[in-house]
KOLSESE-276100 format. One line per 10 residues: number of its first residue (from 1); their letters; for each residue x, y, z of C-alpha. Coordinates in steps of 0.05 Angstrom, whole numbers. Last residue first. Example, Ala and Ser with C-alpha at 12.3 -4.5 7.8 and 13.67 -1.06 7.14 Angstrom:
! KOLSESE-276100
2> SA> 273/-21/143  246/-90/156
This chain:
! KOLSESE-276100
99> XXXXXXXXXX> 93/363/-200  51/296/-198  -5/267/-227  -48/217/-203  -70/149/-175  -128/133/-126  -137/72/-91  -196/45/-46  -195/-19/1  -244/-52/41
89> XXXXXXXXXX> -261/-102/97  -186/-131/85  -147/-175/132  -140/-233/75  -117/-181/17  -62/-160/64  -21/-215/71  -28/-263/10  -72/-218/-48  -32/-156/-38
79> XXXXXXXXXX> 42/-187/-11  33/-238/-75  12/-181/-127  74/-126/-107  125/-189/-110  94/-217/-174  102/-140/-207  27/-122/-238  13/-53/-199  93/-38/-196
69> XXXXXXXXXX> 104/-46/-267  43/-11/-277  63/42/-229  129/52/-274  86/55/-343  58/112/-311  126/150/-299  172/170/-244  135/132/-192  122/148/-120
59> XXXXXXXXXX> 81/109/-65  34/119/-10  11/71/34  -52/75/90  -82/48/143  -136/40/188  -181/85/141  -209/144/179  -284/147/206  -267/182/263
49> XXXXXXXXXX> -211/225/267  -146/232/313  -148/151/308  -64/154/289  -76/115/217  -28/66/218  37/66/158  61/75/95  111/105/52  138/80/-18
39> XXXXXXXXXX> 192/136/-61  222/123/-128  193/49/-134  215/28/-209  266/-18/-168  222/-68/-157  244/-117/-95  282/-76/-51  223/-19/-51  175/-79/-40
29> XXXXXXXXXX> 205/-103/31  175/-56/74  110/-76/57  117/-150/79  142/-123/143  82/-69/154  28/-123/133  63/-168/183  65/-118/233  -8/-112/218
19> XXXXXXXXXX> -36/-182/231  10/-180/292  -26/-118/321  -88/-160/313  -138/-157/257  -212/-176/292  -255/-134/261  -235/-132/188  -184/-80/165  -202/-14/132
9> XXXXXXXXX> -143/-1/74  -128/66/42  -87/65/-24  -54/131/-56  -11/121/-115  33/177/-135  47/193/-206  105/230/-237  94/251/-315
């Protein structure tokens, strides 16, 4: 079973361009750092709709078991809960089956 995992962030007023580069950098780093990560896409919502999320990642696993590697990895948890975590208003997830 393939599962994608879907997470939508809103950021706090006040998150600068900066703030978000550094979301986007930390990001882009995960792939090299758990290898269970088949395919990992993000990016900025493009404001074509109101009430969107800011932003939004999307990533790829061949299995279950390899999204819980990824959910619980130390590189995964300290880009979470030390770069994005602190920009956060709210955050919603959804994981599920694939082809």
């Amino acid at each position: 079973m393939s599962v994608r995992h879907v997470a939508l962030f809103r950021w706090r007023d006040g998150v600068t361009p900066a703030q978000v580069e550094a979301v986007e950098r930390a990001l882009r780093a995960l792939p090299g750092a758990i290898p269970v990560i088949r395919d990992y896409r993000f990016g900025r919502d493009l404001g074509v709709n109101e009430g969107n999320a800011d932003f939004a990642v999307v990533a790829d696993f061949d299995s279950l078991d390899g999204y819980l590697a990824y959910r619980d990895h130390p590189e995964h948890r300290a880009v979470l809960t030390g770069v994005v975590g602190p920009l956060l208003a709210s955050r919603v997830t959804v994981q599920y089956e694939t082809g």
